[in-house]
Every structure is written in C-alpha cells, then in structure tokens.
Backbone as XML, in Angstrom:
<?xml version="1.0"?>
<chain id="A" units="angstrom">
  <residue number="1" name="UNK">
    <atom name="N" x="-20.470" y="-15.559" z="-2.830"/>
    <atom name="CA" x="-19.267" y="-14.994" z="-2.282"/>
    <atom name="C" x="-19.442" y="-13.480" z="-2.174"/>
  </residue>
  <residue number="2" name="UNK">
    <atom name="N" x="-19.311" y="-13.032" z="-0.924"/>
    <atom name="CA" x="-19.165" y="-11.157" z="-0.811"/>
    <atom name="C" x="-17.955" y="-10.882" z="-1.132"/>
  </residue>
  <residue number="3" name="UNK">
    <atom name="N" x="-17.900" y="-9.811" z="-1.719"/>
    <atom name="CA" x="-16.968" y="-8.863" z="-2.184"/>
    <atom name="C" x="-15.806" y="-8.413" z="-0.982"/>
  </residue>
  <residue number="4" name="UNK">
    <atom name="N" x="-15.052" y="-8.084" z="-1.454"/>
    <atom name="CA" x="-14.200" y="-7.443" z="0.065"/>
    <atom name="C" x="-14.844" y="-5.527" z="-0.135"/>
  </residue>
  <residue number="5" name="UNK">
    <atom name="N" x="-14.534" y="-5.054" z="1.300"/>
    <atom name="CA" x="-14.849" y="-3.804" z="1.179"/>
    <atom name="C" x="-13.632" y="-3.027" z="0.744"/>
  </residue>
  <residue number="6" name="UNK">
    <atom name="N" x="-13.935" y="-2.105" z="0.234"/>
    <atom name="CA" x="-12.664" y="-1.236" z="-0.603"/>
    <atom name="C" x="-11.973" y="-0.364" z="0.496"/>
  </residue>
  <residue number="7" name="UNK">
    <atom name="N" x="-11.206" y="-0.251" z="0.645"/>
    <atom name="CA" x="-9.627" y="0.580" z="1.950"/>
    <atom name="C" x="-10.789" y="1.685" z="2.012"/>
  </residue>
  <residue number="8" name="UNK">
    <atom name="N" x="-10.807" y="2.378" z="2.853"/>
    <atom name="CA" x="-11.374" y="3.809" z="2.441"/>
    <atom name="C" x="-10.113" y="4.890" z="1.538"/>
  </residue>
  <residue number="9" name="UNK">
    <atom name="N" x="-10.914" y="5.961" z="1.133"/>
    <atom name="CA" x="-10.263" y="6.780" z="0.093"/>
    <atom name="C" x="-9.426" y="8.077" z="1.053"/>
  </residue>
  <residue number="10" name="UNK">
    <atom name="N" x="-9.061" y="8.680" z="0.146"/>
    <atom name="CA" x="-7.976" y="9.583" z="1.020"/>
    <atom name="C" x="-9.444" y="11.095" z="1.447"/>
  </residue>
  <residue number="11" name="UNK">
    <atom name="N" x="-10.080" y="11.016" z="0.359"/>
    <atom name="CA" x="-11.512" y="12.052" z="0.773"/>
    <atom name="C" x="-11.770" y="11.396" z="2.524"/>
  </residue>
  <residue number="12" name="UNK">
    <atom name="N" x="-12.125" y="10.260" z="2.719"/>
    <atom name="CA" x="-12.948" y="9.705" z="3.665"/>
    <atom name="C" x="-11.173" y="9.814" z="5.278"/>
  </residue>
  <residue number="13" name="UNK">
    <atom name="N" x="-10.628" y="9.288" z="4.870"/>
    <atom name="CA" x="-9.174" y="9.530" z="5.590"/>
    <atom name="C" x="-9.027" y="10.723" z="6.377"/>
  </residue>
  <residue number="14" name="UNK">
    <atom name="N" x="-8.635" y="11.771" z="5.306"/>
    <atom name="CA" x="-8.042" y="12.768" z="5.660"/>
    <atom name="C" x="-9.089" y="14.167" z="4.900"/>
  </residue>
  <residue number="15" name="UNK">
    <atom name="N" x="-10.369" y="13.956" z="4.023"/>
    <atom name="CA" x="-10.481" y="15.083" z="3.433"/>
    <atom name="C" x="-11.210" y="15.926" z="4.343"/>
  </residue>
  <residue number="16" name="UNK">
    <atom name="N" x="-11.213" y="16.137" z="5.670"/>
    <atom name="CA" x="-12.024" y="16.911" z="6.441"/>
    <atom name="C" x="-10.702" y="17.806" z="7.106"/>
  </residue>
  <residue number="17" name="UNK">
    <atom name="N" x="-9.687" y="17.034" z="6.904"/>
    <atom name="CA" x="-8.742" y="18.182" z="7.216"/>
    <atom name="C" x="-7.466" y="18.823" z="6.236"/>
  </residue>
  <residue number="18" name="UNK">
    <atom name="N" x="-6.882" y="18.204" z="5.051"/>
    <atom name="CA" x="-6.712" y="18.922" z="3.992"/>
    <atom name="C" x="-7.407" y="18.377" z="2.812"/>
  </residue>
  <residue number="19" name="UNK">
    <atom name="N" x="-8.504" y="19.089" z="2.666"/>
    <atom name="CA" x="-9.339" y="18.683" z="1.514"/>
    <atom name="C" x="-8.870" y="18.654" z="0.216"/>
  </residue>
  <residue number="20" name="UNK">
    <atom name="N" x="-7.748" y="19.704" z="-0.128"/>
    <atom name="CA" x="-6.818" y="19.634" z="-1.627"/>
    <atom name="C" x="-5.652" y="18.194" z="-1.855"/>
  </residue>
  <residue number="21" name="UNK">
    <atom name="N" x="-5.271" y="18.021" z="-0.741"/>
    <atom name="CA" x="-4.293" y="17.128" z="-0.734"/>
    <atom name="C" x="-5.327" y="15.761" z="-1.273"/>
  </residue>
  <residue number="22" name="UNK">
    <atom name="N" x="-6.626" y="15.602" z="-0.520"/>
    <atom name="CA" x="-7.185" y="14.070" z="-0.429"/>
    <atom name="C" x="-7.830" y="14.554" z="-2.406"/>
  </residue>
  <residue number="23" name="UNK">
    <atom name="N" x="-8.083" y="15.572" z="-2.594"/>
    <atom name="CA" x="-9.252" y="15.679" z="-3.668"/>
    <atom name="C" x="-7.379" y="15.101" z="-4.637"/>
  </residue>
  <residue number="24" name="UNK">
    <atom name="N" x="-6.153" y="15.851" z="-4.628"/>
    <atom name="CA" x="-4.867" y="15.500" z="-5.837"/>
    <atom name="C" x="-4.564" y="13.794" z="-5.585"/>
  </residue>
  <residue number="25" name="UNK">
    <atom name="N" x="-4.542" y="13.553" z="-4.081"/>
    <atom name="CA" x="-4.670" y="12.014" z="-4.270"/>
    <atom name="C" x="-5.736" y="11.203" z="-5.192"/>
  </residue>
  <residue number="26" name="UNK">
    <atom name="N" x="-7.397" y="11.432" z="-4.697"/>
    <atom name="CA" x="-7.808" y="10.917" z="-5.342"/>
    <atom name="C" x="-8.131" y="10.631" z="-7.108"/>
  </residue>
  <residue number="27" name="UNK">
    <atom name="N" x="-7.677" y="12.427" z="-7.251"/>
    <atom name="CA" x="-8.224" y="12.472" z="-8.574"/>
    <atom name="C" x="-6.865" y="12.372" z="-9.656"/>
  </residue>
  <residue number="28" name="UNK">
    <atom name="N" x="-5.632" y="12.762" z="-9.020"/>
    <atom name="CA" x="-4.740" y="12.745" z="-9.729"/>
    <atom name="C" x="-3.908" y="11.306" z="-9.872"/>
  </residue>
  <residue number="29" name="UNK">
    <atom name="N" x="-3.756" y="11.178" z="-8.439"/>
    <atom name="CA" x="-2.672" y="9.976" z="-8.227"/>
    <atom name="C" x="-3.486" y="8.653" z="-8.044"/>
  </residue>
  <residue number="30" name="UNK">
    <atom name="N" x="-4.951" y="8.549" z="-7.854"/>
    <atom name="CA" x="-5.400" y="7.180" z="-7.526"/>
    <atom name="C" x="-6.024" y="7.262" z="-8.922"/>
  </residue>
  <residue number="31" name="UNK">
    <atom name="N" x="-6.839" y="8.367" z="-9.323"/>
    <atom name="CA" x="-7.711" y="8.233" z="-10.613"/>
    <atom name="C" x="-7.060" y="8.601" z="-12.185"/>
  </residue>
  <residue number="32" name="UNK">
    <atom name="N" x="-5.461" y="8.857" z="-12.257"/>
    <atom name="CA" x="-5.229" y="9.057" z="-13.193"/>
    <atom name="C" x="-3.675" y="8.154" z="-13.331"/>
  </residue>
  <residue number="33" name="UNK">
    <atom name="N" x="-2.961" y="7.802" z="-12.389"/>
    <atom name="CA" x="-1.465" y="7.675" z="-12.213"/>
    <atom name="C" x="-2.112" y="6.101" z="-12.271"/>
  </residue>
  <residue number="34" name="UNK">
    <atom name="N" x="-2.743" y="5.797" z="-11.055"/>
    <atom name="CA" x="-2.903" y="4.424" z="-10.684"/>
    <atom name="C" x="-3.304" y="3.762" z="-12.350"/>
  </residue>
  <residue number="35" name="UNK">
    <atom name="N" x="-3.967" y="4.394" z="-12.625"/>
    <atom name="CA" x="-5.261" y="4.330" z="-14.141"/>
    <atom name="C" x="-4.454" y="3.933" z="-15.360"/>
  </residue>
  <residue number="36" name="UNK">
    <atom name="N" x="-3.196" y="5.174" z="-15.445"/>
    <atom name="CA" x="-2.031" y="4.641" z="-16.847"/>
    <atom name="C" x="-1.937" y="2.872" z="-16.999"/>
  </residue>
  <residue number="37" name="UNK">
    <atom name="N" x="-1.719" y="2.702" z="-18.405"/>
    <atom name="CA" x="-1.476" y="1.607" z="-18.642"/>
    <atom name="C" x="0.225" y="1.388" z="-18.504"/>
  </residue>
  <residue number="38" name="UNK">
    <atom name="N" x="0.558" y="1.930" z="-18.400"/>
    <atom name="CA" x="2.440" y="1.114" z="-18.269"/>
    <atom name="C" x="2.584" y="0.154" z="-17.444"/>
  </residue>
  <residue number="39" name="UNK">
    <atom name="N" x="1.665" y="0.317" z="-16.106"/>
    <atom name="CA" x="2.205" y="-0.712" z="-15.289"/>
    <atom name="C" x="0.325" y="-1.345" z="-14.666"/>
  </residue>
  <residue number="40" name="UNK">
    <atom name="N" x="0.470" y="-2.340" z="-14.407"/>
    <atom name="CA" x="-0.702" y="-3.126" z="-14.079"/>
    <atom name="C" x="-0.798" y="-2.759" z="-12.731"/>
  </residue>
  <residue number="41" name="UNK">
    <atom name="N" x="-2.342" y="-2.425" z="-12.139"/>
    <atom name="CA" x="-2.582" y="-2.370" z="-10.853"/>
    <atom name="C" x="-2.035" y="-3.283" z="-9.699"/>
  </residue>
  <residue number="42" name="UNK">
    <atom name="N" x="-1.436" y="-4.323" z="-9.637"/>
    <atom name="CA" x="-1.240" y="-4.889" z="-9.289"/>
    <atom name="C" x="0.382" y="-4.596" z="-9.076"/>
  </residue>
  <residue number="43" name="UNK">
    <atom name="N" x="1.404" y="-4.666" z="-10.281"/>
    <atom name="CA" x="2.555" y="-4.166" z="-10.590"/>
    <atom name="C" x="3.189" y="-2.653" z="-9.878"/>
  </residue>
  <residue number="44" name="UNK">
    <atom name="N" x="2.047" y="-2.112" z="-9.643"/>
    <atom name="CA" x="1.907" y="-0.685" z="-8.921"/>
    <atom name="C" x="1.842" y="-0.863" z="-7.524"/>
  </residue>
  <residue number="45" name="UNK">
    <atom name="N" x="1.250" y="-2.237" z="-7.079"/>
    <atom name="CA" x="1.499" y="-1.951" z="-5.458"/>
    <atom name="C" x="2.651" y="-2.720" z="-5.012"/>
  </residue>
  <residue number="46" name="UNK">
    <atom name="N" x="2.836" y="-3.483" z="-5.948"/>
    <atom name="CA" x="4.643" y="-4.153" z="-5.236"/>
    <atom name="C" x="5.086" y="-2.765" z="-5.610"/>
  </residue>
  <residue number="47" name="UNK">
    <atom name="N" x="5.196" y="-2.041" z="-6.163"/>
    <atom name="CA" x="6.377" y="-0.815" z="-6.369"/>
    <atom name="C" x="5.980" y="-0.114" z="-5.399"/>
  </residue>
  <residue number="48" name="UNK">
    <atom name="N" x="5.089" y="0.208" z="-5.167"/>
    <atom name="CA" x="4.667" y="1.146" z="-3.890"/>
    <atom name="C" x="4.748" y="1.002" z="-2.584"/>
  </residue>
  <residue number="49" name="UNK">
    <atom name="N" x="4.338" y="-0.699" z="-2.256"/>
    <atom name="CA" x="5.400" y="-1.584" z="-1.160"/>
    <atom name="C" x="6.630" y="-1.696" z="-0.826"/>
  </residue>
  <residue number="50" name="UNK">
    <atom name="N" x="7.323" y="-1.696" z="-1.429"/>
    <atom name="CA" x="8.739" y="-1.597" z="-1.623"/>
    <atom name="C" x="9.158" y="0.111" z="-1.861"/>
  </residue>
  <residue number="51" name="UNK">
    <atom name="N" x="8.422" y="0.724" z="-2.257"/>
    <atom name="CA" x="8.959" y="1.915" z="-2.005"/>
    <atom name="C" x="8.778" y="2.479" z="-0.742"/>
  </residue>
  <residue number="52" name="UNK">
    <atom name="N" x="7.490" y="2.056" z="0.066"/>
    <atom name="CA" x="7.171" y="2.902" z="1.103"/>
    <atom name="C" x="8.149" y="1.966" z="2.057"/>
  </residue>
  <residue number="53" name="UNK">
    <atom name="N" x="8.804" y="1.092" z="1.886"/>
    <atom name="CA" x="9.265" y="0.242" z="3.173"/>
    <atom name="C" x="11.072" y="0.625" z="2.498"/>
  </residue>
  <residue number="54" name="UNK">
    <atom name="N" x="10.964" y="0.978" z="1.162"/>
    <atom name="CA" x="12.386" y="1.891" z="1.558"/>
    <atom name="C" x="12.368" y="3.139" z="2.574"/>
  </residue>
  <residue number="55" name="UNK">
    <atom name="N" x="11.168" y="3.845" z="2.002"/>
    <atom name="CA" x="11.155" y="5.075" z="2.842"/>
    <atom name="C" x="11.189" y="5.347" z="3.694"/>
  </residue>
  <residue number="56" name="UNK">
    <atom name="N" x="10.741" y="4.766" z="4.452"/>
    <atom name="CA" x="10.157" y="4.651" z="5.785"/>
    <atom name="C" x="8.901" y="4.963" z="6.443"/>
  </residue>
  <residue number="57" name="UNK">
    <atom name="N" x="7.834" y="4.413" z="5.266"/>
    <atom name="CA" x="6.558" y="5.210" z="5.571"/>
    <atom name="C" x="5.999" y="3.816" z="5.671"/>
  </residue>
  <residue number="58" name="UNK">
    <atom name="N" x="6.000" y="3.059" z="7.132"/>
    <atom name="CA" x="5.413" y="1.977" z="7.262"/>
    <atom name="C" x="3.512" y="2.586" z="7.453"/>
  </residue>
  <residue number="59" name="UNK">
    <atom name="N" x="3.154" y="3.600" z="7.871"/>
    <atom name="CA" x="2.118" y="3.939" z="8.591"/>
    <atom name="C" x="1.181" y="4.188" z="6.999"/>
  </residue>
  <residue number="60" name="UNK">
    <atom name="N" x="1.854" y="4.032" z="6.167"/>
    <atom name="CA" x="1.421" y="4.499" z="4.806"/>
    <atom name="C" x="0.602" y="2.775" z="4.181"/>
  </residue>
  <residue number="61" name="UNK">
    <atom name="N" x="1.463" y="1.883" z="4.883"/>
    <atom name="CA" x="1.177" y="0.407" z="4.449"/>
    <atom name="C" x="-0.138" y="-0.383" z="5.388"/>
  </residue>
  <residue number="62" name="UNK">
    <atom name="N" x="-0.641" y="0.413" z="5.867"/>
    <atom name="CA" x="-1.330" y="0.079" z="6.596"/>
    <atom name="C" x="-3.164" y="0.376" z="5.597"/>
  </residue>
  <residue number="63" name="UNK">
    <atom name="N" x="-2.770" y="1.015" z="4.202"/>
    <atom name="CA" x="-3.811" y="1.070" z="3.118"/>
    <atom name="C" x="-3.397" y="0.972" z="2.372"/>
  </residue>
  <residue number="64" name="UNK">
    <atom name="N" x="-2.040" y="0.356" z="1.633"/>
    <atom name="CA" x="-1.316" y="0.076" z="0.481"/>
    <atom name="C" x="-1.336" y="-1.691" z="0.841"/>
  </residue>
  <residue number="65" name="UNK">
    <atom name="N" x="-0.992" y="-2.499" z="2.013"/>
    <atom name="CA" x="-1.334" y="-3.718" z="1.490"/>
    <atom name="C" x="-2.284" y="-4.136" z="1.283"/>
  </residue>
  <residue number="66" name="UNK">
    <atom name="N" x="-3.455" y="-3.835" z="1.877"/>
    <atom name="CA" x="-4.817" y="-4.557" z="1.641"/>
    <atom name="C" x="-5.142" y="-4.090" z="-0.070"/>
  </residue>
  <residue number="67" name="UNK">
    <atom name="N" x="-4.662" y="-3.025" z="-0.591"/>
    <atom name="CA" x="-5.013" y="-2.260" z="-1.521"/>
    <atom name="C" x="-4.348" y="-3.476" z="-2.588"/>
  </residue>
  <residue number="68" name="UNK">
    <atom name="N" x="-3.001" y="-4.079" z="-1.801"/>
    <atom name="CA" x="-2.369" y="-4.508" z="-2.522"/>
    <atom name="C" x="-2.604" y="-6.631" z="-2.662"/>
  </residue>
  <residue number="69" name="UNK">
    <atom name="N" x="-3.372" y="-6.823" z="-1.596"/>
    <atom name="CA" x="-4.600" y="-8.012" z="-1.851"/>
    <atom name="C" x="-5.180" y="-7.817" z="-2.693"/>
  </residue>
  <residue number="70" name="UNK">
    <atom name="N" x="-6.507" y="-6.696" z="-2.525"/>
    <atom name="CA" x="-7.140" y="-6.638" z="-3.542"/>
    <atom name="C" x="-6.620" y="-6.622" z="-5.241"/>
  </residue>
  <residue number="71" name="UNK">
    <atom name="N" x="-5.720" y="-6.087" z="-5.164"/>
    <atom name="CA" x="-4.991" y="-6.496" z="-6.819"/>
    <atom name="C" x="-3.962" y="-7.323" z="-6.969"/>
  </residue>
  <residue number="72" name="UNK">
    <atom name="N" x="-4.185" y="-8.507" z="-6.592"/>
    <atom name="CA" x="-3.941" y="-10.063" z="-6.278"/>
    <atom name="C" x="-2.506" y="-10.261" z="-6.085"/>
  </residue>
  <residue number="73" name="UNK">
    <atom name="N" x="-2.065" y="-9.397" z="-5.122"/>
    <atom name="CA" x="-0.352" y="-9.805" z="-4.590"/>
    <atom name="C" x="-0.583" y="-10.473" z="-3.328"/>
  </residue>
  <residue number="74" name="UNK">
    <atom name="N" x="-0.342" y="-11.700" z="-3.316"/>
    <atom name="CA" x="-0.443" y="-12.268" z="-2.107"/>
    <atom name="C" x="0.363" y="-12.149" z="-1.302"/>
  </residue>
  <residue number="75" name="UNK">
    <atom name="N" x="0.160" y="-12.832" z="0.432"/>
    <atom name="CA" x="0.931" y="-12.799" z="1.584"/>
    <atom name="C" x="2.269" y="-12.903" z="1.398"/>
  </residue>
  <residue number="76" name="UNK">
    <atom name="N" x="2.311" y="-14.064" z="0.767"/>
    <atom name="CA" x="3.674" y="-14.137" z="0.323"/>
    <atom name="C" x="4.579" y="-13.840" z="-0.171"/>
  </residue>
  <residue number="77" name="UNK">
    <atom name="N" x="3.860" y="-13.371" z="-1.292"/>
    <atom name="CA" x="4.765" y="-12.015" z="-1.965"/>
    <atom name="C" x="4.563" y="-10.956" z="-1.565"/>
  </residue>
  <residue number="78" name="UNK">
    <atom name="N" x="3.993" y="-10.391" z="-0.598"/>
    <atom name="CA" x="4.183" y="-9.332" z="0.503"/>
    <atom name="C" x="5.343" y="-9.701" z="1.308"/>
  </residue>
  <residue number="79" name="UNK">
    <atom name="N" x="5.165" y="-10.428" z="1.843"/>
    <atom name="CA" x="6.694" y="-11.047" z="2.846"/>
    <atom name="C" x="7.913" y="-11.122" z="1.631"/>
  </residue>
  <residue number="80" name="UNK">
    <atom name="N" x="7.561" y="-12.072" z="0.668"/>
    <atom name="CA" x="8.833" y="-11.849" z="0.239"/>
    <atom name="C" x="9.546" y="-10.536" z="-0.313"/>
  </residue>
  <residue number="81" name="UNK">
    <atom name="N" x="8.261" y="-9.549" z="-0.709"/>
    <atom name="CA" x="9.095" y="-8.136" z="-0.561"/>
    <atom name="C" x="9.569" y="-7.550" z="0.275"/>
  </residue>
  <residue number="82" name="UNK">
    <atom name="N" x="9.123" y="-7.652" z="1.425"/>
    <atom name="CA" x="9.629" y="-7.276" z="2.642"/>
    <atom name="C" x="10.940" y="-7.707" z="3.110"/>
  </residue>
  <residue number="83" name="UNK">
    <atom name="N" x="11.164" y="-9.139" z="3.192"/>
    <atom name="CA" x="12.391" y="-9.890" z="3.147"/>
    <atom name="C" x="13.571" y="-9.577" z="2.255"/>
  </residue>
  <residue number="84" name="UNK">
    <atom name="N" x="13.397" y="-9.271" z="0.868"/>
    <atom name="CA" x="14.118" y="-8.555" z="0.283"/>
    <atom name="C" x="14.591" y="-7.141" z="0.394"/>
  </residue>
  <residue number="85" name="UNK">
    <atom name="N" x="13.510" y="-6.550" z="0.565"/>
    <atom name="CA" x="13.729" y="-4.917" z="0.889"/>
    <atom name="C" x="15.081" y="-4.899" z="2.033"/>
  </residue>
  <residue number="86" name="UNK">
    <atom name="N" x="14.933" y="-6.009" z="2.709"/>
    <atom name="CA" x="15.570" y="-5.750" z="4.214"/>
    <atom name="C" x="17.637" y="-5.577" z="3.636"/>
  </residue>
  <residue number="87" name="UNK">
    <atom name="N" x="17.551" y="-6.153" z="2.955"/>
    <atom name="CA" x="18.956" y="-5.680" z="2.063"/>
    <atom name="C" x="19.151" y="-4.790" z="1.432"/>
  </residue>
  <residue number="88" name="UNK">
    <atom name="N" x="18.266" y="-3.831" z="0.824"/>
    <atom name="CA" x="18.159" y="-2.456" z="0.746"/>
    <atom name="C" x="17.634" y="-1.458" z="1.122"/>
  </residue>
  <residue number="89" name="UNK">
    <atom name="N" x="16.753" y="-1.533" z="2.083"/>
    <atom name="CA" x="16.265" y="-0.311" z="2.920"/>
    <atom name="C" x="16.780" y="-0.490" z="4.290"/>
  </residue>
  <residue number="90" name="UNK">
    <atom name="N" x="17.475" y="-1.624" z="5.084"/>
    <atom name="CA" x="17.564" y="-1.618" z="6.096"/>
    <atom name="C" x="16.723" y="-2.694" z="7.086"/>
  </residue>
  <residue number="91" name="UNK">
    <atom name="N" x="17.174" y="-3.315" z="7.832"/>
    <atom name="CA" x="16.599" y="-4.348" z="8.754"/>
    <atom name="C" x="15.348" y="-3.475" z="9.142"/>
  </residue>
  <residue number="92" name="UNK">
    <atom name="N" x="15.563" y="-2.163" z="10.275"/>
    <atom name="CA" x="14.838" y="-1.616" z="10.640"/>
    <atom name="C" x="13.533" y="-1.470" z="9.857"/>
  </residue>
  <residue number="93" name="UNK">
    <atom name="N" x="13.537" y="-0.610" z="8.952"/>
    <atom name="CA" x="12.292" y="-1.069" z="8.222"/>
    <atom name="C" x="11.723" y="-2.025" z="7.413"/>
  </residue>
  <residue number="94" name="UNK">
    <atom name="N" x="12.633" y="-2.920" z="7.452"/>
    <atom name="CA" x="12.019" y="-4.082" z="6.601"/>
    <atom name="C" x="10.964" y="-4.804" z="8.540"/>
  </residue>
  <residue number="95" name="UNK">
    <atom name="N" x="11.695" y="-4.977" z="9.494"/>
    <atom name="CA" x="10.824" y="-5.456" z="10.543"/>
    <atom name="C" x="9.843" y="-4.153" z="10.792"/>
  </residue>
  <residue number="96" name="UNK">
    <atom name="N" x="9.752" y="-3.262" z="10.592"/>
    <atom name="CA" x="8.631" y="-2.319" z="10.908"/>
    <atom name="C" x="7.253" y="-2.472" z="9.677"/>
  </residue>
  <residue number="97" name="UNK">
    <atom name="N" x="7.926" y="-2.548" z="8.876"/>
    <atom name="CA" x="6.989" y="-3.255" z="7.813"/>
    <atom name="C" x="6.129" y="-4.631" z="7.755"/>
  </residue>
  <residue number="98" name="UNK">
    <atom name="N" x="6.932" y="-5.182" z="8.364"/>
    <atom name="CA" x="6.248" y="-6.718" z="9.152"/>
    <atom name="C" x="5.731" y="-6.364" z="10.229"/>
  </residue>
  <residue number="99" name="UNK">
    <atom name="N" x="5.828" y="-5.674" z="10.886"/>
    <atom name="CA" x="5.233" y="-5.608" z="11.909"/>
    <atom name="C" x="3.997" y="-5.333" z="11.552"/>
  </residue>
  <residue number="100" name="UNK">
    <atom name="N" x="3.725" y="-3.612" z="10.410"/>
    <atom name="CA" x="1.995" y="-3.767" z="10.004"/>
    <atom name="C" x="1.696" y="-4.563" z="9.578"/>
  </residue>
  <residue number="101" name="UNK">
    <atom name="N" x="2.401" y="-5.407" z="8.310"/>
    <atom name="CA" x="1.797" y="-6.950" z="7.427"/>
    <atom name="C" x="1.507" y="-7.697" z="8.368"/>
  </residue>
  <residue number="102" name="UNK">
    <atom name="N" x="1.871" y="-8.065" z="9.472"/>
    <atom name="CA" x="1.372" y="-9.061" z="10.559"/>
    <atom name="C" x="0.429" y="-8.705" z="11.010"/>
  </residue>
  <residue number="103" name="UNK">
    <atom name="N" x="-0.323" y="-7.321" z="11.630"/>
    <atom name="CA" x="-1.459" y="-6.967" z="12.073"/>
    <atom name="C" x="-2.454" y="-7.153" z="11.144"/>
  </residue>
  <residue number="104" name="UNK">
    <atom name="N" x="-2.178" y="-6.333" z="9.947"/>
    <atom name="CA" x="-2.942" y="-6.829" z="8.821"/>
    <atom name="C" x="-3.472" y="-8.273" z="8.550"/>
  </residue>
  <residue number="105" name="UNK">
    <atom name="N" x="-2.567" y="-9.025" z="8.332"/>
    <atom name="CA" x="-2.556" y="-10.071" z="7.873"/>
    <atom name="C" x="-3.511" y="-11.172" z="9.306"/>
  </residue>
  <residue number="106" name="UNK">
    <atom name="N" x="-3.454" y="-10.703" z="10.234"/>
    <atom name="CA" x="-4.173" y="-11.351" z="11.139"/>
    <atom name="C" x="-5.521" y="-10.623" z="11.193"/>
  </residue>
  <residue number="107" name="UNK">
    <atom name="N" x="-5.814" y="-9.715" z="11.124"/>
    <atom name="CA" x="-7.036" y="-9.046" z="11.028"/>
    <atom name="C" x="-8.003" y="-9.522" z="9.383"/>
  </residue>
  <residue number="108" name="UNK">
    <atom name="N" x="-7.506" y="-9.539" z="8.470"/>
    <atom name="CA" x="-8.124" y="-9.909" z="7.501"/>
    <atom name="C" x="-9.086" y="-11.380" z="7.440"/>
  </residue>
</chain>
C-alpha cells in the first residue's frame, strides 16, 4: 500500500511571497499548536472545519480537508459537519463548503 502524499506546506504555498507568515504557520501553528496534546490531530481538524466554514474561508478548506482525511475524519463526517454548520454559519457557506468537499472528494 502507498502512502498518501502530504497537502503541501505553507513554505511550499505561499513562502516565496510572505516568507514570515509561511515560516509562523509552519513553525508556530502547524509545528507547535497542531503538536499540543489537549486536542488530538484529528479533533483539530473538525474544529478547524467548522471554523473555517463559519468564517467564511472556504478557499482555506481546500488544504484543511485532505489534511483532515489524513487524520482519519471521514467523508462523512466532513458532510456531516458541513450539514450542521449550515444552522450556524449560514446556508451560504455551509453550500460553498460543499462545493470544495465535492471537488475534493471527487479528485481524491
């Protein structure tokens, strides 16, 4: 069985054009926040799913769900966060949020 390939990093993303921002993502918020034990890697991307689809940062989920496969939240419980969210963030982004999980989810 091959491995899946890892999202690319915020260095590889964006660090050619703000290099401080990708170096505090990686080193602060992916290598030290993600890292705490309070909440399980996994536990961290439903919160981060649901936060970015309150927010309105669907374009953000487009490396937070696969991120969020890899630490074993499935389709379904992707949808069903989404489905829920839609009673507190709003129809609008709960279907804009499906809209990337569907591209995603067919591309994988």
């Amino acid at each position: 069985m091959t491995e899946k390939a890892q999202p690319p990093g915020p260095r590889e993303l964006f660090g050619d054009v703000a290099p401080a921002l990708a170096g505090y993502s990686e080193d602060v918020l992916f290598g030290q926040e993600w890292k705490s034990p309070e909440l399980s890697p996994r536990d961290r991307s439903l919160v981060t799913v649901a936060s970015l689809i309150t927010s309105g940062g669907s374009e953000q989920l487009t490396f937070h769900i696969p991120l969020a496969r890899q630490n074993g939240v499935t389709e379904e419980e992707i949808i069903g966060t989404i489905t829920h969210m839609a009673f507190y963030a709003g129809w609008p982004r709960a279907m804009s949020a499906l809209t990337v999980a569907r591209e995603l989810f067919r591309a994988a």
